[in-house]
Backbone as JSON, one array per atom type, in Angstrom:
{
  "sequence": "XXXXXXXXXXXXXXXXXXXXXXXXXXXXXXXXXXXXXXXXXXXXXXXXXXXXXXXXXXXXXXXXXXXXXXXXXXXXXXXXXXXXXXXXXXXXXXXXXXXXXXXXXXXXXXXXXXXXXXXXXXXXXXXXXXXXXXXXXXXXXXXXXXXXXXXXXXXXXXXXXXXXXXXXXXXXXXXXXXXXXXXXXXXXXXXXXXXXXXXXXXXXXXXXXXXXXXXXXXXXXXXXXXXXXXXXXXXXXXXXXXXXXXXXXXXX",
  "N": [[60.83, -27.97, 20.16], [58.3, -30.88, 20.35], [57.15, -32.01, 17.18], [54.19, -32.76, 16.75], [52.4, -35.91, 16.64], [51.36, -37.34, 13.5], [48.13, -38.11, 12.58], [46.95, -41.48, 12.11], [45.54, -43.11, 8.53], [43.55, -43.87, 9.9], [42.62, -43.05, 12.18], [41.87, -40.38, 11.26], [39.62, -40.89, 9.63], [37.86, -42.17, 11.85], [37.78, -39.72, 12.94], [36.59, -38.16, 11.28], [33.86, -39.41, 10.75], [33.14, -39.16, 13.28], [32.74, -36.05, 13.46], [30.6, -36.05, 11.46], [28.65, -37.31, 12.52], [28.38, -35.97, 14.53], [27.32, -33.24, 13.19], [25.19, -34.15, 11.62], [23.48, -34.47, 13.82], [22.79, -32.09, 14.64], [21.9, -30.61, 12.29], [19.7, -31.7, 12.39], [18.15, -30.88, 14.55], [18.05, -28.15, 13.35], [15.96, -29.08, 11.43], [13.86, -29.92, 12.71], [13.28, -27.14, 13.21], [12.54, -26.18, 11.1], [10.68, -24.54, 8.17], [10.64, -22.0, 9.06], [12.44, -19.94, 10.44], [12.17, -18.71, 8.07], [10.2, -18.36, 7.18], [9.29, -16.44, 8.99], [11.08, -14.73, 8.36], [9.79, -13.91, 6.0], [7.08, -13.42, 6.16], [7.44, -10.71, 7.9], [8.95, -9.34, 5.62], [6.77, -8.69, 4.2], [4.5, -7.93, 5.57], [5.83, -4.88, 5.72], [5.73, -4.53, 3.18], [3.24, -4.4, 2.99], [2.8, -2.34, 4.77], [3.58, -0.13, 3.18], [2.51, 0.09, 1.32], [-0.13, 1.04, 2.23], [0.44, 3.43, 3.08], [1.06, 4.61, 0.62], [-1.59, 4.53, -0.35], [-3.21, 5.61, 1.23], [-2.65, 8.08, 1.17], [-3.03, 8.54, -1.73], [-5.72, 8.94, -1.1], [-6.3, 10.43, -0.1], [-5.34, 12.75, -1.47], [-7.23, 12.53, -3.15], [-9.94, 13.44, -1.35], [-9.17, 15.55, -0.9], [-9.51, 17.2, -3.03], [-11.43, 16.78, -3.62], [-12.86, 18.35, -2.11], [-12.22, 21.11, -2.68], [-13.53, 20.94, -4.95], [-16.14, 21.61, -4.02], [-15.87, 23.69, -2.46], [-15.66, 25.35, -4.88], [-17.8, 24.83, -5.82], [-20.03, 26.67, -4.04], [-18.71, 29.13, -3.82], [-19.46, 29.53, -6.7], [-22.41, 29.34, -5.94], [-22.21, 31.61, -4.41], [-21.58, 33.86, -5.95], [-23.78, 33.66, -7.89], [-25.6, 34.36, -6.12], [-25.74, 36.98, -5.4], [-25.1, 38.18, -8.48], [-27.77, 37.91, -9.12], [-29.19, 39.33, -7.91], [-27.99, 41.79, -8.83], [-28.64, 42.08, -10.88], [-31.7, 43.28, -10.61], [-31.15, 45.68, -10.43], [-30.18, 46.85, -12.67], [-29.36, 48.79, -15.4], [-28.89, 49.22, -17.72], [-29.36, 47.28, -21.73], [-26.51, 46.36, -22.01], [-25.66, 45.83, -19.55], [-26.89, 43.67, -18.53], [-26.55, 41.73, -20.02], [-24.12, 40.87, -19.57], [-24.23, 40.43, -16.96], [-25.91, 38.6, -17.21], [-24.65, 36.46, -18.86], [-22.17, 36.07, -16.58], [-23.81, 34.75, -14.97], [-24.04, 32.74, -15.75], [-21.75, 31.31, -16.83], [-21.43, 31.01, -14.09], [-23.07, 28.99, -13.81], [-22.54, 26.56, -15.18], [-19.55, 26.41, -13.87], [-20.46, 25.65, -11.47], [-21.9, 22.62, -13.12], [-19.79, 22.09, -14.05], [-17.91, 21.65, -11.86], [-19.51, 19.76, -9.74], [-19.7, 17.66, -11.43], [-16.99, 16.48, -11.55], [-16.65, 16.31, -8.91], [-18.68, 14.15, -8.41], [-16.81, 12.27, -10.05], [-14.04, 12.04, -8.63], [-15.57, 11.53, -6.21], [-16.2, 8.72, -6.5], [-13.25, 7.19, -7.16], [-12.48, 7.79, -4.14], [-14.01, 6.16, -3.05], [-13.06, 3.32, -3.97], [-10.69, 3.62, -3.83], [-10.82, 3.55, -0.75], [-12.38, 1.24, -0.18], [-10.1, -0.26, -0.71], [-7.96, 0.58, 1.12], [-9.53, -0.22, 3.36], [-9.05, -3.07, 2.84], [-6.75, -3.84, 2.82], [-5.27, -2.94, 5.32], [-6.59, -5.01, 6.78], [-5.98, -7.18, 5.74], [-3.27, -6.9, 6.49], [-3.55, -6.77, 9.27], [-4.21, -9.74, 9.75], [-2.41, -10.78, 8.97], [-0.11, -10.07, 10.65], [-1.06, -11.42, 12.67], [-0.58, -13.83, 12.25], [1.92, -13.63, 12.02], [2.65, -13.09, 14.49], [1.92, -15.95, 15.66], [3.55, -17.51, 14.0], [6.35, -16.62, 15.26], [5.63, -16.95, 18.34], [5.85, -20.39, 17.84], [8.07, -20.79, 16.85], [9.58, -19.61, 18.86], [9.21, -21.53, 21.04], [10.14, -23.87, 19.7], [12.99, -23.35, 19.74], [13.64, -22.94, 22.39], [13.4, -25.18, 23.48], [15.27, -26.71, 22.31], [18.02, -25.31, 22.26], [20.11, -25.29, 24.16], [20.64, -28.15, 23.6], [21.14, -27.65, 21.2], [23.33, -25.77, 21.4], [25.71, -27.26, 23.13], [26.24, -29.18, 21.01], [27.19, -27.65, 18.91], [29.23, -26.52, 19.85], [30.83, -28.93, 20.3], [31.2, -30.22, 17.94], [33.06, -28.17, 17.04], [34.8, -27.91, 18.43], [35.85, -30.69, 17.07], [36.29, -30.08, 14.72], [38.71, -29.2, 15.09], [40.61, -31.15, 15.25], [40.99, -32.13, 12.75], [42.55, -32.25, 10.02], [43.02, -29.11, 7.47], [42.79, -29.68, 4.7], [41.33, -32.05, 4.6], [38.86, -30.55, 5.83], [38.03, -28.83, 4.76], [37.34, -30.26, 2.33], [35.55, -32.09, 3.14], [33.04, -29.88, 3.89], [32.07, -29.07, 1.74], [31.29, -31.24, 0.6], [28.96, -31.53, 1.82], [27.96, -29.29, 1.56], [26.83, -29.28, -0.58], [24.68, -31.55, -0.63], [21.37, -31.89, 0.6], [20.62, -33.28, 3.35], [23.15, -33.13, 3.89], [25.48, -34.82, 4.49], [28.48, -36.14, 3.98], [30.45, -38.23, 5.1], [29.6, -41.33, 4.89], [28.56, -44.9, 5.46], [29.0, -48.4, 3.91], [25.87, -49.53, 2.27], [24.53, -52.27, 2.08], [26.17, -53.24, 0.01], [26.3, -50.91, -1.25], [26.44, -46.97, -1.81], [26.18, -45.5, 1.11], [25.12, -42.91, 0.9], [24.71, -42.06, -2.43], [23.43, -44.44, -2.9], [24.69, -45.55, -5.06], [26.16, -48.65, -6.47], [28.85, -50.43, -4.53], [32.18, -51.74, -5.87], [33.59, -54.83, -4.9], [35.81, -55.13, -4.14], [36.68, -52.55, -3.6], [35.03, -51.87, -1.61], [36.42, -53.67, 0.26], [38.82, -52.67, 0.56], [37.89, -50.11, 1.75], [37.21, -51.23, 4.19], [40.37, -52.28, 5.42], [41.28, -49.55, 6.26], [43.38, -47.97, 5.24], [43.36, -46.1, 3.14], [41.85, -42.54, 2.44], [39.21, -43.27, 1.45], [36.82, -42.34, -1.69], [33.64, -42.49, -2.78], [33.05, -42.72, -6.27], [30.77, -41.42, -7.17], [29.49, -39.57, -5.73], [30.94, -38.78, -4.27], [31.34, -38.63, -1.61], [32.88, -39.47, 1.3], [33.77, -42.75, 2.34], [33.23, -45.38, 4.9], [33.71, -47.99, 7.1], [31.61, -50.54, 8.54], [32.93, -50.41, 11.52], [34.36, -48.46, 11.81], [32.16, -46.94, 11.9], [30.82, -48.15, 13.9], [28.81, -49.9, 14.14], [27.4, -52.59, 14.96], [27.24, -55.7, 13.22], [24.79, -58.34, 12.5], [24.11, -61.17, 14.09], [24.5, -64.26, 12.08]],
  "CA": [[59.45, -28.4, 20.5], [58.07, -31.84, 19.43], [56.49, -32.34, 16.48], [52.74, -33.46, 16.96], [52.25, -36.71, 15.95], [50.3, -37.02, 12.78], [46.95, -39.18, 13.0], [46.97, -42.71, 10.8], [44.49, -42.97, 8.1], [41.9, -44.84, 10.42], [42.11, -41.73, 13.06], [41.48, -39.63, 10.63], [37.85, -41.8, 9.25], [36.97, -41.98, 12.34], [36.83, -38.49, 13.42], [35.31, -37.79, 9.7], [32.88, -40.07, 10.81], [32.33, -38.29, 14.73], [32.57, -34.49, 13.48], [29.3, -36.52, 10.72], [27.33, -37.62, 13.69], [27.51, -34.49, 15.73], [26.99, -32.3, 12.5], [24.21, -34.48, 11.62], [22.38, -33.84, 14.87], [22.58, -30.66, 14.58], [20.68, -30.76, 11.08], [18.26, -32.83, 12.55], [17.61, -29.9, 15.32], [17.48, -27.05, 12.04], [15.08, -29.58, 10.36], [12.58, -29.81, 13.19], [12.78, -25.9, 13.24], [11.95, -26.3, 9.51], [10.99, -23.25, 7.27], [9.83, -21.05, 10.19], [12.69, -18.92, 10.67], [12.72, -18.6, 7.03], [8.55, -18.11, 7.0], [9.02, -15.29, 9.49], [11.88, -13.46, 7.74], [9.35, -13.2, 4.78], [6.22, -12.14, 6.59], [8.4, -9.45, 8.53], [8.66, -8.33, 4.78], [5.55, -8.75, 3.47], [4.05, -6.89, 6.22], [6.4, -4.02, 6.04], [5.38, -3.92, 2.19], [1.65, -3.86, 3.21], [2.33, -0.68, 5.16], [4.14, 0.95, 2.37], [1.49, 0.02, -0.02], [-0.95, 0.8, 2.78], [0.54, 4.78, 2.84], [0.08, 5.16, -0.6], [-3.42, 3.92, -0.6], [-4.03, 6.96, 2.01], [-2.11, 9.6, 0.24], [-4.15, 8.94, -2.66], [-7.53, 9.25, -0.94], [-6.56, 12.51, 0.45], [-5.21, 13.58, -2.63], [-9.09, 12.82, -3.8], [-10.61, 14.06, -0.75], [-8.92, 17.53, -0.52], [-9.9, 17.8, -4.61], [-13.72, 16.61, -3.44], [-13.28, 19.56, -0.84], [-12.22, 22.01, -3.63], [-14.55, 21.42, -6.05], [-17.33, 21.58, -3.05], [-15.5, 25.09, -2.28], [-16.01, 26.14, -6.02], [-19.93, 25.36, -5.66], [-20.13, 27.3, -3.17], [-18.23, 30.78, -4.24], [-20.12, 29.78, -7.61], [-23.67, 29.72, -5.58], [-22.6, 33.07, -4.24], [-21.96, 34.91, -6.8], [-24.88, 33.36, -8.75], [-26.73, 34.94, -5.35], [-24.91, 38.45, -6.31], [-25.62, 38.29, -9.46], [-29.06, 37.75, -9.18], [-29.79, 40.95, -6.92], [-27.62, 43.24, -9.23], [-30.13, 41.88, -11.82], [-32.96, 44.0, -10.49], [-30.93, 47.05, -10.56], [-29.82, 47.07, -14.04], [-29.63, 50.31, -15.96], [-29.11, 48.84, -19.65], [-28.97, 46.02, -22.19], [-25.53, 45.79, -21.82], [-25.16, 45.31, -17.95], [-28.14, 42.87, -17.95], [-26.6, 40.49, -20.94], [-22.91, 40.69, -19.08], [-24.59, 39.73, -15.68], [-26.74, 36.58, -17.49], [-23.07, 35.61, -19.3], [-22.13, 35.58, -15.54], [-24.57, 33.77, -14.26], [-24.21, 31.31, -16.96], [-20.85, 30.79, -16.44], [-21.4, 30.55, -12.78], [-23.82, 27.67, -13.68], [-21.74, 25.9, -15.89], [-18.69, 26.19, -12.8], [-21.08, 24.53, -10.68], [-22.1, 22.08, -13.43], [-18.31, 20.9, -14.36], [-16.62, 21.24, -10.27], [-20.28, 18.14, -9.26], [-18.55, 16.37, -12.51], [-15.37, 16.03, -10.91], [-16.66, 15.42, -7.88], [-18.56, 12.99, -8.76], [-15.69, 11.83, -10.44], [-13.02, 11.71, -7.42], [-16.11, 10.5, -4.92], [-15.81, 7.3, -7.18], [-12.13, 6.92, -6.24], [-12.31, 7.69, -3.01], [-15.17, 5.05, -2.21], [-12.81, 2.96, -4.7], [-9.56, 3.98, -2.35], [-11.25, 3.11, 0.59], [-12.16, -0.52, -0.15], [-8.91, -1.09, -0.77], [-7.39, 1.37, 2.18], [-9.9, -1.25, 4.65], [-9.01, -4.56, 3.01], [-4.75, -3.99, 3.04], [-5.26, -2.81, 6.84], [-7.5, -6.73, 7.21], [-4.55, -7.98, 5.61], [-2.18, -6.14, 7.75], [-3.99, -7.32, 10.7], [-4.12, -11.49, 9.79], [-0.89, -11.42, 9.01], [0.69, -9.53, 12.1], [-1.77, -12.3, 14.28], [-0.29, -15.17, 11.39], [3.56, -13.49, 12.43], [2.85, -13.61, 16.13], [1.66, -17.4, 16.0], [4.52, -17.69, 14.18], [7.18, -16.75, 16.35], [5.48, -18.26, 19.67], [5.77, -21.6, 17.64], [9.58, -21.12, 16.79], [10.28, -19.93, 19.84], [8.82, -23.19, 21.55], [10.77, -25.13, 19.37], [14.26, -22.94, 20.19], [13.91, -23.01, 23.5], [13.35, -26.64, 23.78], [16.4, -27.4, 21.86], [19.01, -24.18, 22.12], [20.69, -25.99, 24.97], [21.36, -29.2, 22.89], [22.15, -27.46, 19.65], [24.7, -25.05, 21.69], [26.47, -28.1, 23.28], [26.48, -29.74, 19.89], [27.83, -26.68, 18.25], [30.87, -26.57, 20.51], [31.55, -30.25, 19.85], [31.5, -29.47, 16.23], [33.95, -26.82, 16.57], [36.35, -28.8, 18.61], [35.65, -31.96, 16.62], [37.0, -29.65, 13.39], [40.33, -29.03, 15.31], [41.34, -31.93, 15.48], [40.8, -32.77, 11.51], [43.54, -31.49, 8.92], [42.48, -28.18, 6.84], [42.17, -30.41, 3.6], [39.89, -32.53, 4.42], [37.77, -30.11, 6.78], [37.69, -28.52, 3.22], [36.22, -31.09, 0.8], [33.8, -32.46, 3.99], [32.63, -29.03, 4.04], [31.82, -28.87, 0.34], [30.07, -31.92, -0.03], [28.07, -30.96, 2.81], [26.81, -27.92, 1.13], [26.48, -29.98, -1.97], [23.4, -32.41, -0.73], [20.41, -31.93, 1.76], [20.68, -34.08, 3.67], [24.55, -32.95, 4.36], [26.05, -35.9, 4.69], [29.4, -36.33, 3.63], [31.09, -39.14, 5.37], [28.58, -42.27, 4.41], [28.59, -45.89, 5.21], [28.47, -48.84, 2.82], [24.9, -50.4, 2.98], [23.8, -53.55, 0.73], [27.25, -52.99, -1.45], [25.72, -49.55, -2.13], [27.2, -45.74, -0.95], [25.04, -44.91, 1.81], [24.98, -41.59, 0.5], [24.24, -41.79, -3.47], [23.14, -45.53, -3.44], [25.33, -46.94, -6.22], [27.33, -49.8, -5.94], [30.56, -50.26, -4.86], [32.27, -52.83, -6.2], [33.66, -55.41, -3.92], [37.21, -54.61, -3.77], [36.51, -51.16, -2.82], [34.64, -52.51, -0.16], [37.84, -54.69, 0.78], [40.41, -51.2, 0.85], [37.44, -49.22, 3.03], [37.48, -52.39, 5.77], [40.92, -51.93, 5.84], [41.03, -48.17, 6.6], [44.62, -48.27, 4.94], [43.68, -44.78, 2.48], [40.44, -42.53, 2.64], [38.08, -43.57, -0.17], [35.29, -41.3, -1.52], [32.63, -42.3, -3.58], [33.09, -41.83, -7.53], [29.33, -40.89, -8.14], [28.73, -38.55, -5.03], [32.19, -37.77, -3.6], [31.22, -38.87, 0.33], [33.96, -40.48, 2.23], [33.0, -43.84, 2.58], [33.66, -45.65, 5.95], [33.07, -49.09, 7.42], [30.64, -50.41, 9.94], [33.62, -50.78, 12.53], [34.4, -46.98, 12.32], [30.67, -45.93, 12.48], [30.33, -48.52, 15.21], [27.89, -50.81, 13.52], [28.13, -54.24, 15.17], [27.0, -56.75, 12.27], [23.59, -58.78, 13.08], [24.65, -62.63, 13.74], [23.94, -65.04, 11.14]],
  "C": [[59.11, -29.64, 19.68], [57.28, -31.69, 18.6], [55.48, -33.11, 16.75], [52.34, -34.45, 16.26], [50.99, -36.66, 15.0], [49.31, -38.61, 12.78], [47.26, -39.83, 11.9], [45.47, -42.26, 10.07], [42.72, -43.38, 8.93], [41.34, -44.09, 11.32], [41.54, -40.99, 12.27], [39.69, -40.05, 10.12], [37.66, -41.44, 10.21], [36.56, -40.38, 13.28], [36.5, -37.45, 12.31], [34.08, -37.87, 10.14], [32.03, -39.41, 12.17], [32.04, -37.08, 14.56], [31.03, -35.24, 12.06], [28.07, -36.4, 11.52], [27.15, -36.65, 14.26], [27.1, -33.46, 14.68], [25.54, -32.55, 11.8], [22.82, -34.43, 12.5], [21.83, -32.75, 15.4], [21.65, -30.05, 13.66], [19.24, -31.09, 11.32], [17.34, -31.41, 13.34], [17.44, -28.83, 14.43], [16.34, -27.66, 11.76], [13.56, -29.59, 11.32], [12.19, -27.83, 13.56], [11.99, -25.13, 12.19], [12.36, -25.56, 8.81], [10.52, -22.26, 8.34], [10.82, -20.32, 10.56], [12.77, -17.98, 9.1], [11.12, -17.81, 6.78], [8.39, -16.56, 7.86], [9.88, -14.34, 9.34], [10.19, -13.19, 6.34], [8.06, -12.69, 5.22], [6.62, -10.95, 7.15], [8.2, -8.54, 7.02], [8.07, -7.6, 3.94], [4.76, -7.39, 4.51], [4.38, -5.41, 6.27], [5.87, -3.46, 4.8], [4.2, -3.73, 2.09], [2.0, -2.23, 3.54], [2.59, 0.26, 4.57], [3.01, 1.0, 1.33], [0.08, 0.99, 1.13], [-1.4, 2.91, 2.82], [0.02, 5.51, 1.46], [-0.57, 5.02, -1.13], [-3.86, 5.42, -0.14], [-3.6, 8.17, 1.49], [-2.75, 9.82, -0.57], [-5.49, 9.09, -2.48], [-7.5, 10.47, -0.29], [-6.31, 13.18, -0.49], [-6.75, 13.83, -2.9], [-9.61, 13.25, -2.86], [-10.41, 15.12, -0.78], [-9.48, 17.87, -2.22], [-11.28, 17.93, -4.54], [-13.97, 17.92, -2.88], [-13.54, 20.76, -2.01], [-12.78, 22.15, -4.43], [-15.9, 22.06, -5.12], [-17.27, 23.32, -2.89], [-15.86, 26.02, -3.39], [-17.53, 26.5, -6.15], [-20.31, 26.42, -5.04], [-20.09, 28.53, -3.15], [-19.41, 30.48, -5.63], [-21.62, 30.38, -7.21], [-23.67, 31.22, -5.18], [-22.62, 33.78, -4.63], [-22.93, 34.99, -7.87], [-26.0, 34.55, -7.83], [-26.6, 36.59, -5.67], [-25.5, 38.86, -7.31], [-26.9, 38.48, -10.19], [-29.69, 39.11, -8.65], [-29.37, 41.57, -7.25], [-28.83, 43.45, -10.82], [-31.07, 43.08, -11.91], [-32.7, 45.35, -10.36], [-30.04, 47.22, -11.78], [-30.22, 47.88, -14.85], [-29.81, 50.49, -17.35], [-28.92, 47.57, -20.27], [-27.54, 45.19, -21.49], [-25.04, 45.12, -20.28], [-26.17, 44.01, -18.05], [-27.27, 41.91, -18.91], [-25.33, 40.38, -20.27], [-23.13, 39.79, -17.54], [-25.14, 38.34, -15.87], [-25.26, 36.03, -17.75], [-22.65, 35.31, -17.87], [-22.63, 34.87, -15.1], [-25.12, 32.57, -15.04], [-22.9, 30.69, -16.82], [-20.53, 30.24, -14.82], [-22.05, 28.98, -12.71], [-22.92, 26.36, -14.15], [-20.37, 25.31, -14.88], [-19.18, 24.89, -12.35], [-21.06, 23.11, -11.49], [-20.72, 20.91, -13.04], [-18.33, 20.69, -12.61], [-17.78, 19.51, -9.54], [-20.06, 17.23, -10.2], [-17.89, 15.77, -11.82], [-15.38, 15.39, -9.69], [-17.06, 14.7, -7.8], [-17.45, 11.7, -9.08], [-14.68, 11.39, -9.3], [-13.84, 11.04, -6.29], [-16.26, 8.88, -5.4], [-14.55, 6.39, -6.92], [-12.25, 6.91, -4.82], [-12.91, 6.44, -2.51], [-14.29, 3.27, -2.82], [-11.53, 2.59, -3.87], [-9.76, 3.41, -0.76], [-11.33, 1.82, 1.38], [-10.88, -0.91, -0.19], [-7.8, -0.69, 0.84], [-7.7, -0.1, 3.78], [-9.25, -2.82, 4.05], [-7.21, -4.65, 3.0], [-4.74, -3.59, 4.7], [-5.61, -4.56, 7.76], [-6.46, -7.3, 7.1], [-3.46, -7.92, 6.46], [-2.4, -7.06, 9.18], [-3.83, -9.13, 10.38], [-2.78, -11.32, 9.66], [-0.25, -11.18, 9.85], [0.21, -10.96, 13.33], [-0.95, -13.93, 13.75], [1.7, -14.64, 12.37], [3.82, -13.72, 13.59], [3.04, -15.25, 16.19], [2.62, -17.94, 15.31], [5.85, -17.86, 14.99], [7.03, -17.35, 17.45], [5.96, -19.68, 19.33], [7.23, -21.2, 17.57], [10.44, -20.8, 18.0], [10.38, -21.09, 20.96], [9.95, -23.7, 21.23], [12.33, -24.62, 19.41], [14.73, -23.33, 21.57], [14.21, -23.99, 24.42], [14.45, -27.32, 23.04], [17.7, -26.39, 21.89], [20.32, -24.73, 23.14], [21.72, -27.3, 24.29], [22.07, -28.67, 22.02], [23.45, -26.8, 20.08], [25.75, -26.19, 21.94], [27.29, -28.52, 22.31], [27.41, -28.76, 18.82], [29.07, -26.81, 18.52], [31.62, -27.58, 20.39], [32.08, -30.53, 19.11], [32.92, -28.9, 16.22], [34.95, -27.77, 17.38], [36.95, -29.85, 18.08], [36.96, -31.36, 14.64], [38.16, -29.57, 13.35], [40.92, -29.37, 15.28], [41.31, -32.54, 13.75], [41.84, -31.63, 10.83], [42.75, -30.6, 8.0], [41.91, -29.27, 5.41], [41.07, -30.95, 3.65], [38.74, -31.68, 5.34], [36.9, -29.56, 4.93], [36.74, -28.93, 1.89], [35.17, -31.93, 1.92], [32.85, -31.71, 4.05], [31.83, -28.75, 2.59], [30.91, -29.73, -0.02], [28.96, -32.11, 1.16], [26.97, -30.07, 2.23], [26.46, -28.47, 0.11], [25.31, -30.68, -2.01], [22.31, -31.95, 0.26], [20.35, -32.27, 2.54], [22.36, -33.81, 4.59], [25.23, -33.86, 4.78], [27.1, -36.16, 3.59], [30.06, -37.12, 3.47], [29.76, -40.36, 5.81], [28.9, -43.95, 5.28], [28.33, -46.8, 3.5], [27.22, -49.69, 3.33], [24.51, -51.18, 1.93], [24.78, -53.51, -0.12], [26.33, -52.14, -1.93], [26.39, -48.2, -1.33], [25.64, -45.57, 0.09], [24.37, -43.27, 1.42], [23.72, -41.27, -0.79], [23.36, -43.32, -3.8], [23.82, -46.63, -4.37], [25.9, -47.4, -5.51], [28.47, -49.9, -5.96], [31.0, -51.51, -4.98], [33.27, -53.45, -5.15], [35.23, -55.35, -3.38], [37.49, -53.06, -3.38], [36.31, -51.32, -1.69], [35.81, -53.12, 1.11], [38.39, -53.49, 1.53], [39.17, -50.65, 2.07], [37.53, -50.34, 4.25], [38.93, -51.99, 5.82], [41.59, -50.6, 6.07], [42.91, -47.72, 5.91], [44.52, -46.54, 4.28], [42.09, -44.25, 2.45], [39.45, -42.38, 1.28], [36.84, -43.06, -0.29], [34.49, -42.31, -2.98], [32.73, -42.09, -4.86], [31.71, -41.36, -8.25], [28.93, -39.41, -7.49], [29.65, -37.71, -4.25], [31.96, -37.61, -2.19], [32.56, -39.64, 0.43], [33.11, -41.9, 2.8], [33.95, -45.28, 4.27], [33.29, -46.94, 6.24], [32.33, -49.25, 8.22], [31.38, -50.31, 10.97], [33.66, -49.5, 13.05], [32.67, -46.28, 12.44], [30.17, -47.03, 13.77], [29.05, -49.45, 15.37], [27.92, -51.93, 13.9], [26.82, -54.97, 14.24], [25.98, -57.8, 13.05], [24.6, -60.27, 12.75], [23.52, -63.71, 13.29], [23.08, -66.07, 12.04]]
}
């Protein structure tokens, strides 16, 4: 089987320079999608931690309501056996039954006294619980109407470009096949390395298009003639001429 001829250095630039441009337009289509898939991963989890916070807002106001109930329940048995107590009163046979029945009905008072403490006490929480129970639900609610108007907007802006970016994707991917593992390697790296992702640069003004510095003029010389592929010693882009990016030169 023949051996597949291997590409010269100047094939190689320039499909550095074409898998740049289509990976660049692809960026461009992320960048007008922005932070918005990124904005609606984190309300998704914000919201989710409202409703967890939102449970044990309500757990704790039933905890205090069923305690409000129970002290309410204590008044109550207390009032009746205060009422008891009161009507065995008038049939009392000696000291001793009569001072055992007041101790009762002193301790019955005292019940009562402490259990409208407490409840007092827990109807303070609850009313305390509550405000907070209605304003994490408010929250709940803007943000679910903030997550909707989210997504409508990113899906707009998917739908209106999912077409291009797929194309562009596939271009990409065939554009990589044709480039040797090495360098897919260190294009790939200084890709992830800047913002901007730009790897394979022009020179503009005797400067890297990339990092800006200057290249000095015999550098300049070797990238015109595409002879070996020359990166950058500040920023580590592949640096290319106007011929291979297709630049025709304004006349003097």
């Amino acid at each position: 089987m023949a051996k597949a001829k291997e590409k010269t250095v100047e094939e190689k630039l320039q499909s550095l320079f074409d898998l740049q441009t289509i990976d660049s337009k692809i960026d461009a289509i992320q960048i007008l999608r922005g932070e918005l898939p990124m904005e609606v991963a984190d309300l998704e989890d914000e919201i989710e931690g409202l409703h967890t916070r939102l449970a044990k807002l309500e757990d704790t106001l039933k905890g205090y309501e069923d305690e409000i109930a129970k002290h309410r329940s204590n008044v109550k048995e207390a009032e009746n056996l205060i009422e008891r107590y009161d009507k065995q009163l008038k049939d009392v046979k000696n000291n001793r039954e009569f001072e055992a029945l007041n101790k009762e009905l002193d301790m019955q008072r005292l019940e009562i006294q402490l259990s409208e403490k407490k409840q007092r006490g827990a109807g303070k929480f609850v009313e305390e619980k509550s405000v907070q129970v209605e304003a994490t639900k408010e929250r709940i609610k803007n943000k679910e109407k903030e997550l909707v108007d989210k997504k409508v907007e990113l899906e707009k802006i998917t739908k209106s470009t999912e077409k291009d970016e797929e194309k562009l994707n596939k271009k990409s991917e065939r554009a990589r096949k044709g480039i040797e593992e090495r360098l897919m390697r260190a294009y790939d790296k200084v890709r992830a390395a800047y913002r901007n992702g730009l790897a394979v640069v022009t020179v503009e003004r005797d400067s890297c298009g990339g990092c800006f510095n200057k290249i000095p003029p015999q550098i300049q010389l070797e990238i015109g003639q595409r002879k070996k592929i020359i990166v950058c010693e500040h920023c580590g882009r592949v640096l290319v001429d106007n011929e291979t990016a297709g630049i025709v030169p304004e006349e003097a």
